[in-house]
C-alpha positions as CSV (number, residue, x, y, z in Angstrom):
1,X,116.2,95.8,100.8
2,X,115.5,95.4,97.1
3,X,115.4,98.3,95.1
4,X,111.3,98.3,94.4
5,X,110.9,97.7,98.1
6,X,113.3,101.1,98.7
7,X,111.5,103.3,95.7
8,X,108.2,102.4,98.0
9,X,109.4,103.5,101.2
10,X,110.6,106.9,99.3
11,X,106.9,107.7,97.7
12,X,105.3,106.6,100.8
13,X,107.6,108.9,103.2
14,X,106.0,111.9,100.4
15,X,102.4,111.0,101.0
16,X,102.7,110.9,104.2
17,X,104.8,114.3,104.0
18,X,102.0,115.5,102.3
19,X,99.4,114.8,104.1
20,X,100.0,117.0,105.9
21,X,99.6,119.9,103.4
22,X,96.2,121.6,103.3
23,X,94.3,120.9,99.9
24,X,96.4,118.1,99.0
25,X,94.5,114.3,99.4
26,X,97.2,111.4,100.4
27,X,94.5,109.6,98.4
28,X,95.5,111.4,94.8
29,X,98.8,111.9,95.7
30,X,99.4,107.5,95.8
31,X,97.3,107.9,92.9
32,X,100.1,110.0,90.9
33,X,102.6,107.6,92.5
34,X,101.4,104.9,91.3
35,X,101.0,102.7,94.6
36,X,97.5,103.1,95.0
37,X,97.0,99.8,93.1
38,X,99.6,97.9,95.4
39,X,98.5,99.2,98.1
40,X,94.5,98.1,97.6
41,X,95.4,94.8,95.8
42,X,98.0,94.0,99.1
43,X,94.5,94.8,101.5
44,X,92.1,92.5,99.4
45,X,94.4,89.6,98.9
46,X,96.7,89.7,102.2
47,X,96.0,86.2,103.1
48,X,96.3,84.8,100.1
49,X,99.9,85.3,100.1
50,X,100.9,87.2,103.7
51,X,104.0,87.3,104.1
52,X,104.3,89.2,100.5
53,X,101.2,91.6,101.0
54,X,102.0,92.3,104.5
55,X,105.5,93.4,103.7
56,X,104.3,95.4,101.3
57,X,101.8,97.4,103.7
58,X,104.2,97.6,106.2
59,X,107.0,99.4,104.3
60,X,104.2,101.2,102.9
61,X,103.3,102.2,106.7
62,X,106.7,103.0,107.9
63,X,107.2,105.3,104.9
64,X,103.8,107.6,105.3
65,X,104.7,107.5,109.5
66,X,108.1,108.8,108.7
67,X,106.8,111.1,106.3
């Protein structure tokens, strides 16, 4: 796992931790991250280059579920 793919997985495992936190929006909190960006730009553009944008979203997903 490359390092950027591993500092994703980490800040997706604390929005999801958070989400769970009255008051406080996973939204903002991907915001602050900084993968709220990634994270839309690997939705609008996932078949243009899948494989990429989809593993993206996915360590994104297994990260927020964990969390």
């Amino acid at each position: 796992m490359h390092k950027k793919n591993l500092v994703l997985f980490i800040k997706s495992i604390v929005v999801g931790m958070f989400m769970l936190v009255p008051g406080i929006s996973g939204g903002t909190l991907a915001i602050i991250l900084n993968i709220y960006e990634g994270l839309l730009s690997s939705l609008s553009h996932l078949f243009k280059n899948f494989k990429s944008n989809f593993l993206y979203l996915l360590i994104a997903l297994l990260g927020g579920v964990l969390g």
